[in-house]
C-alpha positions in Angstrom: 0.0 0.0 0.0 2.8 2.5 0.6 4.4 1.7 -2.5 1.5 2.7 -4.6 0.8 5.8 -2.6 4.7 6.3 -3.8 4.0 5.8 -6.8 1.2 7.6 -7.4 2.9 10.5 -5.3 6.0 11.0 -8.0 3.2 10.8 -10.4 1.6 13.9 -9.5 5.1 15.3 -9.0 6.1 14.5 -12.6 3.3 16.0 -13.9 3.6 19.5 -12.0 6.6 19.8 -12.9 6.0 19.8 -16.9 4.3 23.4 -17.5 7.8 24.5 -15.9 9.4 22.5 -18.1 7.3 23.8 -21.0 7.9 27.3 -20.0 11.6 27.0 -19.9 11.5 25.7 -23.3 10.2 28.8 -24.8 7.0 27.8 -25.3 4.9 31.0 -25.4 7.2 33.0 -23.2 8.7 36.5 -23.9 11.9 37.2 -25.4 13.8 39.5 -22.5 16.2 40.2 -25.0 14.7 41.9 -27.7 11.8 43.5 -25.6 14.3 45.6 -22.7 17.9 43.9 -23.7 17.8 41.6 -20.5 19.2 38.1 -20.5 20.8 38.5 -23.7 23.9 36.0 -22.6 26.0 37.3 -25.3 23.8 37.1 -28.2 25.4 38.8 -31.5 22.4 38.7 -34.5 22.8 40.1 -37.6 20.5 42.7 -38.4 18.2 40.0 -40.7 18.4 37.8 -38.1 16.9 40.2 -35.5 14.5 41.2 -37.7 13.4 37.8 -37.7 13.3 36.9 -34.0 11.3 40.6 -34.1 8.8 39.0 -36.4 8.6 35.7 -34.6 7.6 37.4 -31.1 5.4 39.8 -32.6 3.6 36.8 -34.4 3.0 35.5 -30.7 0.5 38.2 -30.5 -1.3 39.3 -27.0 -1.2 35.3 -25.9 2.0 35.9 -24.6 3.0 40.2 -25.4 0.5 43.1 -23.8 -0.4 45.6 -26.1 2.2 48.1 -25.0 4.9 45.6 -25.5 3.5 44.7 -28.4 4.0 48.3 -29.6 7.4 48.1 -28.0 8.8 45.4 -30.0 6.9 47.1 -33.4 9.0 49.9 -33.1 12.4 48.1 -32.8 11.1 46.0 -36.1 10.7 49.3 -37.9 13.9 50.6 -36.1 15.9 47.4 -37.7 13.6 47.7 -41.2 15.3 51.4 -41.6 18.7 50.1 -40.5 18.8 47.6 -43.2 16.9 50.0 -45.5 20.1 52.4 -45.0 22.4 49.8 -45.2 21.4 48.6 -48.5 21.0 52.0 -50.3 23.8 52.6 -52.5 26.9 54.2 -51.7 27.1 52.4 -48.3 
């Protein structure tokens, strides 16, 4: 009788631990990085590159961004779309 209350004790365990898991994972969490430049662990990107990660977290949408953070992360997409604009005009 122990052993199953055990057993069905690590059960319940296992299983509370997996939305932590899931969140760790990225799964529908916020990129520190590119919203206020925290947890960044030395990440160089080229500028298409962050415009792509830009993309990707706005795509997330209000599931996982509120709307001024949303806004937030427009901006630095627009910011980066002018950068490369520059970049690619001739002469540079």
């Amino acid at each position: 009788m122990k052993r199953i209350a055990l057993i069905v004790m690590a059960g319940f365990l296992a299983l509370g631990s997996v939305p932590t898991f899931a969140a760790d994972m990225g799964m529908g969490s916020k990129d520190e990085c590119l919203l206020i430049s925290k947890n960044c662990r030395n990440e160089v990107d080229s500028i298409q590159q962050k415009i792509a990660k830009l993309q990707g977290e706005i795509n997330k949408g209000h599931r996982v961004y509120t709307a001024d953070e949303l806004k937030k992360l427009q901006e630095k997409l627009k910011e980066a779309n002018d950068i490369l604009d520059d970049l690619n005009k001739p002469g540079h």
